[in-house]
Structure formats: structure tokens, C-alpha cells
N, C-alpha and C positions, 0 to 999 in steps of 0.2 A: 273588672267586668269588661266584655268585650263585647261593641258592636253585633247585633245581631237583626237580619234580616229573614223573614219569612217570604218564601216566593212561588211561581208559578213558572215554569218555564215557558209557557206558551200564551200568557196572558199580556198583553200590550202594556199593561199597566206595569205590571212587574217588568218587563223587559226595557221600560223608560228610566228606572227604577236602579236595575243592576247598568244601564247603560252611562248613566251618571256616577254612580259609588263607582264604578272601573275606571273610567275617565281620570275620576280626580284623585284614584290610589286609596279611599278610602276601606280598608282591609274589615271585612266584616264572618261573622259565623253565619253562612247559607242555609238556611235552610228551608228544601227544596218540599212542598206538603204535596195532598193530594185534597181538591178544592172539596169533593163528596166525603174528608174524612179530616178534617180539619184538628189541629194539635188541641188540646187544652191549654198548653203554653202560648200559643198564638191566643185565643180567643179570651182570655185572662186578662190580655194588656190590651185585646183590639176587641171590643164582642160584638162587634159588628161581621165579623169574620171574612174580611173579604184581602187577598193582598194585593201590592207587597204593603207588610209591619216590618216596620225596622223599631227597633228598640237600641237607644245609643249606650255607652259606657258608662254615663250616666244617670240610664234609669230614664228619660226623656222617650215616649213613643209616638214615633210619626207613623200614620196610617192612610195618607194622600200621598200615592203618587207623585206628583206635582211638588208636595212640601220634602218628600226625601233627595227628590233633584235639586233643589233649591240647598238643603242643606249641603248635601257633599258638595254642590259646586260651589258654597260660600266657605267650604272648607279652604279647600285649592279648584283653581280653573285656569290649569295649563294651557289650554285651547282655545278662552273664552269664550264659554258659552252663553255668558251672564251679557256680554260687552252689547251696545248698541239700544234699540228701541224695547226695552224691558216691558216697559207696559204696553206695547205694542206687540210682542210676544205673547203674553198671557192673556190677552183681549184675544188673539189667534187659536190660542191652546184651550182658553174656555167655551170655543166657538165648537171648536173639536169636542171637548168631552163631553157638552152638553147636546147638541144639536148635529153634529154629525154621529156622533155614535149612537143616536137614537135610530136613526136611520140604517147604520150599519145593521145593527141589530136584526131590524125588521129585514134588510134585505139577504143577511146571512140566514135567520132562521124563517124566513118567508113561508113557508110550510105551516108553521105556527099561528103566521097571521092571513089567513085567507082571505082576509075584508076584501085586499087588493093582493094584484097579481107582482111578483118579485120587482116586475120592469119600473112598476111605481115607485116602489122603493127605492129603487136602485135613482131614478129621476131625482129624488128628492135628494139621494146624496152627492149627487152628482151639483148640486149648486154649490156646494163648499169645495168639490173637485175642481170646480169653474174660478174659483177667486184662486185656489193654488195654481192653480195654471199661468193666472194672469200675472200671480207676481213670479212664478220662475222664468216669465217671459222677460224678465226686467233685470234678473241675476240667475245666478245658476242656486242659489238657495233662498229661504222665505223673506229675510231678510237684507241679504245684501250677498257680497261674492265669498262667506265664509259660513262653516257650519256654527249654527244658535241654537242655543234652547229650543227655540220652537222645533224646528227640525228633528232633534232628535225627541221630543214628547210628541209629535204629531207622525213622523212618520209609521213607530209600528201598527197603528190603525189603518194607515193607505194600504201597508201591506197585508193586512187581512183582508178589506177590501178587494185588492187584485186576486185573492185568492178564491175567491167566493167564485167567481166565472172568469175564468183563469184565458178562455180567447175571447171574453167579450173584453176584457180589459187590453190584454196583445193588441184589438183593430182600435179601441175605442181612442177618441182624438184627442188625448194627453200626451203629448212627447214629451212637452217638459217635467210633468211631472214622471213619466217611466225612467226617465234617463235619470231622475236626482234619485228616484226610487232602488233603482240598480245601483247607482252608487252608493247609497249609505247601506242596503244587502249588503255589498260586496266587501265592505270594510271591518277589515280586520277586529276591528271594537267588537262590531255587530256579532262577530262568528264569533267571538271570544265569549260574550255573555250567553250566546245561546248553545253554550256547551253543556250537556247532559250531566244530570249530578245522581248520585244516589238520595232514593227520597227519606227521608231526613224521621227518622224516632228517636225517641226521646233519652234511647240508651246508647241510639250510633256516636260516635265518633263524630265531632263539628267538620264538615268542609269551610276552607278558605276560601273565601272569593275577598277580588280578584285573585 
């Protein structure tokens, strides 16, 4: 039995997800869903139904995020991403998933929540924008002058972030974090995992990733 990963191309979650399993070579069966029609094979091992599921070779199902990075990178971690302030990374990452993405939320789908007008939203996320700043002012990454874990779990959420107001983010006074932003975009990893797959039934043919 072969590694098996369910994912989402556009979902940050899965994109942290496949961007770990590629890192560390760990060869898995893609398969790419569609989030409004979800496999029964996925929601079988995960019934929560939300991805990325990876299901190992062993029958073992991680359905966090967070725990399928952890695993491929304690596979191999050619690049160390493990190395350094570990629980200081994940005091970072839980800061992010719980209290900045609440915010994200609100100010992505700000229409939904009328209580308050986008710009509040967007304030409140803007405090966790505030301590990323301050520590890229101090290295060119979150934790010191090489790419970490946290880095690659926290940034694909900055980057849906800049996408919501696409020139209020271009003036708004983050340099450091645009410049590490454009750099981990730019990187080759990054384009690699967010390569278009065919979406995955249950009589196709498995895609390889990496």
C-alpha cells in the first residue's frame, strides 16, 4: 500500500501539506477532490471531511495539516526545516491558524459579515502582520537567516491575504514581509506543488506527486 494524500489545490492547508511531502521526497498517490463533492474514500478515514488526509502505507491517517508536515519532515529534512526554535515555531504556527485565520476569514469573506466594515477586519489581522514584520526586520526569515517550518506553514495564508486587496497590500508598510513573501512565491518548490492535477475519481488512474 502506497501513501496516499487527498488535497485541495488552492487551499493553504493542503498547499503546506504538499509543500513538506516534496521537500522531503516523500512519494505519495494525489489525490486532487473537489471540496463541494468530497470522495467517500476520503471521508471513510477522515469524516470530518476537510483536507489535506494523507493515509500512510501503513494504514496510519493524519488529517492536520501541521501533523503531515511534521511527519514527512521527520521522514527526511534535507533543508532543515525541523532545526532551531521548534516550539517556538509552533507557538508562531498556532498563532496563525487559530487567531489569524479567524480574521483572514472575516476580511476575505467580509460581505458575509456586515457587523463591521472589511477595514476592521483587515486591522485586526493586521496585528499578527505587525510581529511578522518585526521579526523579519531582525533576519530575512521568521526565525533566523534560513527557511523553517514556520515559514513554510504560515506563509501560504499571508499569501491569500495579499490577495484579498491586491494594492492595498503593494502600498500597505510591510516590506519585509513582501520581499520574503515574493521569495518563497518565487520558489521553485512553491510552483512545483501548485501544479494543476486532474481531479482524482475513484476509477482514475493514481497521479504521483512529487
Amino acid at each position: 500500500m502506497a501513501h496516499t494524500l487527498y488535497s485541495f489545490r488552492r487551499c493553504p492547508y493542503a498547499m503546506r501539506a504538499r509543500l513538506a511531502i516534496s521537500i522531503s521526497q516523500q512519494q505519495v498517490h494525489l489525490r486532487e477532490i473537489v471540496l463541494k463533492d468530497k470522495p467517500n474514500e476520503m471521508l471513510l478515514i477522515s469524516p470530518k471531511g476537510s483536507v489535506p488526509v494523507l493515509q500512510t502505507a501503513s494504514g496510519e491517517v493524519l488529517d492536520e495539516s501541521l501533523d503531515i508536515m511534521i511527519w514527512a519532515l521527520e521522514q527526511h529534512d534535507p533543508n532543515k526545516w525541523l532545526e532551531g526554535d521548534l516550539v517556538g515555531m509552533l507557538n508562531l504556527i498556532d498563532e496563525n491558524d487559530i487567531d489569524f485565520k479567524y480574521w483572514l476569514d472575516k476580511y476575505k469573506y467580509a460581505v458575509r459579515f456586515p457587523e463591521f466594515p472589511s477595514e476592521h477586519y483587515r486591522d485586526q489581522g493586521e496585528l499578527f502582520l505587525n510581529k511578522l514584520e518585526q521579526r523579519l526586520n531582525a533576519h530575512t526569515h521568521l526565525f533566523d537567516n534560513h527557511t523553517r517550518l514556520a515559514d513554510m506553514a504560515i506563509f501560504p495564508f499571508i499569501r491569500q491575504w495579499a490577495s484579498v486587496d491586491k494594492d492595498y497590500f503593494k502600498n500597505s508598510p510591510y516590506p519585509r514581509i513582501k520581499d520574503w513573501l515574493n521569495a518563497l512565491i518565487s520558489n521553485p518548490l512553491f510552483n512545483s506543488v501548485m501544479q494543476k492535477n486532474p481531479l482524482w475519481l475513484s476509477n482514475n488512474e493514481e497521479v504521483l506527486f512529487p
